[in-house]
N, C-alpha and C positions, 0 to 999 in steps of 0.2 A: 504494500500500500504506500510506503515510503517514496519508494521507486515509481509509482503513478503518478502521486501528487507531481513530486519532482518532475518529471519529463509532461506533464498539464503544465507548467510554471514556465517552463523552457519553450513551449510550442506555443504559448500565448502571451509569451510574453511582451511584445507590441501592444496587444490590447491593454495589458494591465499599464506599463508607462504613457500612454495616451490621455488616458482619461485623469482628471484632475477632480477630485471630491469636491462638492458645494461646499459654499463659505460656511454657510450652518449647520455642517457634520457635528462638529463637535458638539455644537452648543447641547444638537438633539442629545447626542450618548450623554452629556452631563448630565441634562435635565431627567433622563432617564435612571440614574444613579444614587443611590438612598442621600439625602441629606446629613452631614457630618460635622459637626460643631467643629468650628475653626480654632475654638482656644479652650484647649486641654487643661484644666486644673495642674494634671502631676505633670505634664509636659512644658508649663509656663519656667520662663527663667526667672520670673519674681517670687515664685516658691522655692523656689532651690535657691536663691539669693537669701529669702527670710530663713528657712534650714542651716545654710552657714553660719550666717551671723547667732541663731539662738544657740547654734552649737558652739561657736566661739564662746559668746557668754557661758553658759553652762561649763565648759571646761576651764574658765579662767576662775569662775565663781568656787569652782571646787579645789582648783589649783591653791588657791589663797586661804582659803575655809580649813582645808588638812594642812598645810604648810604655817599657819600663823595658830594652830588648834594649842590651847595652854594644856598643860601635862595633866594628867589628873590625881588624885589624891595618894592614890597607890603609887602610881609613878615618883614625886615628891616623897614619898615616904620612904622607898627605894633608894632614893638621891642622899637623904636624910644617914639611913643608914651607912651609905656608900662614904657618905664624908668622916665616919667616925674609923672605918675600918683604911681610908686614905691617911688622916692622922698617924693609927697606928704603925702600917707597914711604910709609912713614909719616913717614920722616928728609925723604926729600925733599920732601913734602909742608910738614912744620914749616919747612924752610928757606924754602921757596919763597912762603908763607906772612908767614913774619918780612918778607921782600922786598917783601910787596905790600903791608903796614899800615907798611914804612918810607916806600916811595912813596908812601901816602895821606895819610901824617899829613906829610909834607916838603910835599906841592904841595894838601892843604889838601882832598883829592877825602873826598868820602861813599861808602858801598855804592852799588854799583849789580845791575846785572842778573848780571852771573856771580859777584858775592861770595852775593847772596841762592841761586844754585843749588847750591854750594858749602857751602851750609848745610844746602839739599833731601840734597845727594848723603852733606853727614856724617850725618843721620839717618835717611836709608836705609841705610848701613852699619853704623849701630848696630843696624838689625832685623835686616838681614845675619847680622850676627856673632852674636845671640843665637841666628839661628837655628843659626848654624856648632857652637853650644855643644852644639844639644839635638840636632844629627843633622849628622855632617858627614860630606856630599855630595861629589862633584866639580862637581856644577850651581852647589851653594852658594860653594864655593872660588872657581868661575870669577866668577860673580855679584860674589864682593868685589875678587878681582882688578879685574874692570872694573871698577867704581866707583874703586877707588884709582888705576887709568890715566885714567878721567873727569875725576876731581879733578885731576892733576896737567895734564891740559890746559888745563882751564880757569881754571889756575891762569898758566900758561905765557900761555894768550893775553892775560889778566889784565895781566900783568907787561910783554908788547907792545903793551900799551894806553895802559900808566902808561908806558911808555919813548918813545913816539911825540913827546909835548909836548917832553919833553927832550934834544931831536937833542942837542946840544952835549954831553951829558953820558954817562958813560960806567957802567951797572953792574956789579957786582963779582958774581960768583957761587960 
């Protein structure tokens, strides 16, 4: 059937470029064509315009609402706690500390490997803490906790380090 059409198109084809359609072809096939509202609700660009815009607000509104939210009572009391236990291991730390630049600077030693970590661990507590500032967590709290337990051990081994040379001698604590 393919092949008939085709070779009708071919043998007639004179006739078909000849002829020119009236001016009012189309008009009739319009008129004849279901009626179709020209302006689409979800298709308009001033809906999708107000959709952005309520989306931008909505996401700044919530942007600012969580990010500026005050800590709640648990949280503070967290914080609370966190500062009595920062005190603590912060004393012991200063002591333990004084102990270990007595012994270095008495037997003449430099930094070595756990004063330089020592130094990793206070400046990660210092981001620590900033962060404890802007959102205090229990992840966070525990996070500094360990680091001030970190520090005081390898403060401690530090200190079994520098004591080793000195069998004969006795430190004070």
């Amino acid at each position: 059937m393919k092949d008939s059409l085709k070779e009708f198109i071919q043998k007639n084809r004179s006739d078909f470029d000849g002829q020119t359609p009236p001016d009012n072809a189309w008009q009739k096939i319009e008129a004849t064509l279901p009626k179709i509202s020209k302006q689409v609700f979800w298709n308009s660009i001033t809906f999708w315009r107000a959709a952005a815009v309520l989306l931008l607000g909505v996401s700044c509104y919530l942007f600012f609402v969580r990010n500026n939210a005050k800590p709640d009572k648990q949280d503070v009391a967290a914080l609370q706690g966190f500062n009595d236990l920062e005190k603590y291991y912060s004393s012991q730390i200063s002591e333990k500390m004084n102990l270990v630049t007595h012994y270095q600077a008495k037997t003449g030693l430099t930094e070595d490997e756990i004063t330089q970590n020592l130094k990793k661990l206070e400046a990660m507590y210092l981001v620590l803490k900033d962060e404890m500032k802007k959102s205090p967590t229990q992840d966070v709290r525990d996070a500094l906790v360990l680091n001030l337990l970190v520090r005081i051990d390898l403060i401690n081994q530090q200190l079994n380090k520098l004591d080793k040379p000195a069998t004969g001698e006795q430190r004070s604590i």
